[in-house]
C-alpha positions as CSV (number, residue, x, y, z in Angstrom):
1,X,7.6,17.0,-11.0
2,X,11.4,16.4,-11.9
3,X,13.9,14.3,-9.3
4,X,17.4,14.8,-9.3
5,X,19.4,12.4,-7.8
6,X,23.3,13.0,-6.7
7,X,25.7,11.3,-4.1
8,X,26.2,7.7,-5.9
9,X,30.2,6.7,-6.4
10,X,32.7,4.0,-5.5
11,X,32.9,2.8,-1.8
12,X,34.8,0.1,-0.9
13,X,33.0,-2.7,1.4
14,X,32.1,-1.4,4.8
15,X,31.7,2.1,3.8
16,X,28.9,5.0,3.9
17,X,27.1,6.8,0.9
18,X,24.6,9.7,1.0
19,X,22.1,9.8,-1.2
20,X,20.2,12.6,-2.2
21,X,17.1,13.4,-4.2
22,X,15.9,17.2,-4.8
23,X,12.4,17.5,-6.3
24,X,11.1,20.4,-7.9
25,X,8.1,21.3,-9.6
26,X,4.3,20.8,-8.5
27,X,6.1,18.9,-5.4
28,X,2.3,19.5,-3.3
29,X,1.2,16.8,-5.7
30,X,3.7,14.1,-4.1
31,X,2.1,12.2,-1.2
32,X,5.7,9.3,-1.0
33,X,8.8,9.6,-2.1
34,X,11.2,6.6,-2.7
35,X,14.2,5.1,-3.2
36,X,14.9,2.3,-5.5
37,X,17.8,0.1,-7.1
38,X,18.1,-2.2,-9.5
39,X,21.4,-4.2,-10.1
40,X,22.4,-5.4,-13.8
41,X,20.3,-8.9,-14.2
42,X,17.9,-8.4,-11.4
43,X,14.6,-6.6,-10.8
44,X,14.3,-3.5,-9.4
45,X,13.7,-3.4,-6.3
46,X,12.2,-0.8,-3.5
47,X,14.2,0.2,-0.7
48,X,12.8,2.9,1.2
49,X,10.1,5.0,1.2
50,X,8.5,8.3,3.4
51,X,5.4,9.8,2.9
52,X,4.6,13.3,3.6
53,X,3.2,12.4,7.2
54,X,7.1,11.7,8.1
55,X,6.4,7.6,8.0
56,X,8.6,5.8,6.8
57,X,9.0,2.1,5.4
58,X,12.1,-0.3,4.3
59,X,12.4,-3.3,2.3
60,X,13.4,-6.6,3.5
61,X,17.1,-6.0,1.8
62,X,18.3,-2.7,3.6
63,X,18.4,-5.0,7.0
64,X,19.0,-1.8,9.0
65,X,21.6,-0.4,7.5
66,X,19.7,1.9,5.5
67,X,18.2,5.7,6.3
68,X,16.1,7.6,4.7
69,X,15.0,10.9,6.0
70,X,13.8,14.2,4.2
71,X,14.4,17.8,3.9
72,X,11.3,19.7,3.7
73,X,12.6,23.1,3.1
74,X,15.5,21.8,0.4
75,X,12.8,19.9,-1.0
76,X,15.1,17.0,-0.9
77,X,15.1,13.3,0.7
78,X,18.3,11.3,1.5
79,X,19.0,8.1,1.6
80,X,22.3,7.2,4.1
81,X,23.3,3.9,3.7
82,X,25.9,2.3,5.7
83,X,27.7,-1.1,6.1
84,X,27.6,-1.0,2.3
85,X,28.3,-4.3,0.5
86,X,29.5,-5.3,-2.8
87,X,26.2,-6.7,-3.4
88,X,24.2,-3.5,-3.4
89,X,26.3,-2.3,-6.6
90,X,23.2,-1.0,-8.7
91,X,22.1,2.2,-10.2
92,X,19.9,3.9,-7.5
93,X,16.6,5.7,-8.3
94,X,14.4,8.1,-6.6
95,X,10.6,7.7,-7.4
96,X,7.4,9.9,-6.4
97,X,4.4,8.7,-5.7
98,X,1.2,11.6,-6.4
99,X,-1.4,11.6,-4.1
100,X,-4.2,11.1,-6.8
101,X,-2.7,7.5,-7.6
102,X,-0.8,4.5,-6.1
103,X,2.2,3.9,-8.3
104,X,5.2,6.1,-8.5
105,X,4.7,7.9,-11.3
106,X,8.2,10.3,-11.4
107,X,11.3,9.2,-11.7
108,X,14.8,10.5,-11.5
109,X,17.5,9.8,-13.4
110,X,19.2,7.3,-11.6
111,X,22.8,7.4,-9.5
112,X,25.5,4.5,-9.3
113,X,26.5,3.0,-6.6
114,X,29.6,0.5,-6.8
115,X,30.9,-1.6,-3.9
116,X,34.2,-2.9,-4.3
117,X,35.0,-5.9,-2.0
């Protein structure tokens, strides 16, 4: 399975980013797919996730400003994110989760995301 990720850039303080996250491959082997970021200094952290049932599931930090929904015949999941601050500067990753196990075991390259205040 290979992720790209795309959509990451400079937004100033109360502005809107798409992410996106096309997976190719043996994709029938993912059961989740995710959405990380880690910022320089801290751990990373998980943001969203939706399984392949269409549930979905946030972290405590999004705070509902945070979407993620897929697109099953681009093979691709988004992740909109709004009300952006300059604290969720961080590279962004996309993660997949197999069905045969429970940790995410591809990963794509990773996206920046800076917010300017």
């Amino acid at each position: 399975v290979q992720l790209q990720a795309s959509g990451g850039g400079l937004v100033q303080a109360g502005g809107s980013l798409r992410l996106s996250c096309e997976a190719s491959g043996s994709i029938f082997s993912i059961i989740t797919m995710a959405w990380f970021r880690q910022a320089p200094g801290k751990e990373r952290e998980l943001l969203a996730s939706i399984s392949s049932d269409g549930s979905t599931m946030y972290g405590d930090s999004v705070g509902g400003r945070f979407t993620i929904s897929r697109d099953i015949a681009k093979n691709t999941v988004h992740l909109q994110m709004n009300s952006l601050e300059p604290e969720d500067t961080a590279v962004y990753f996309c993660a997949a989760k197999p069905r045969t196990k429970n940790d995410y075991d591809y990963w794509g390259q990773g996206t920046q995301v800076t917010v300017s205040s």
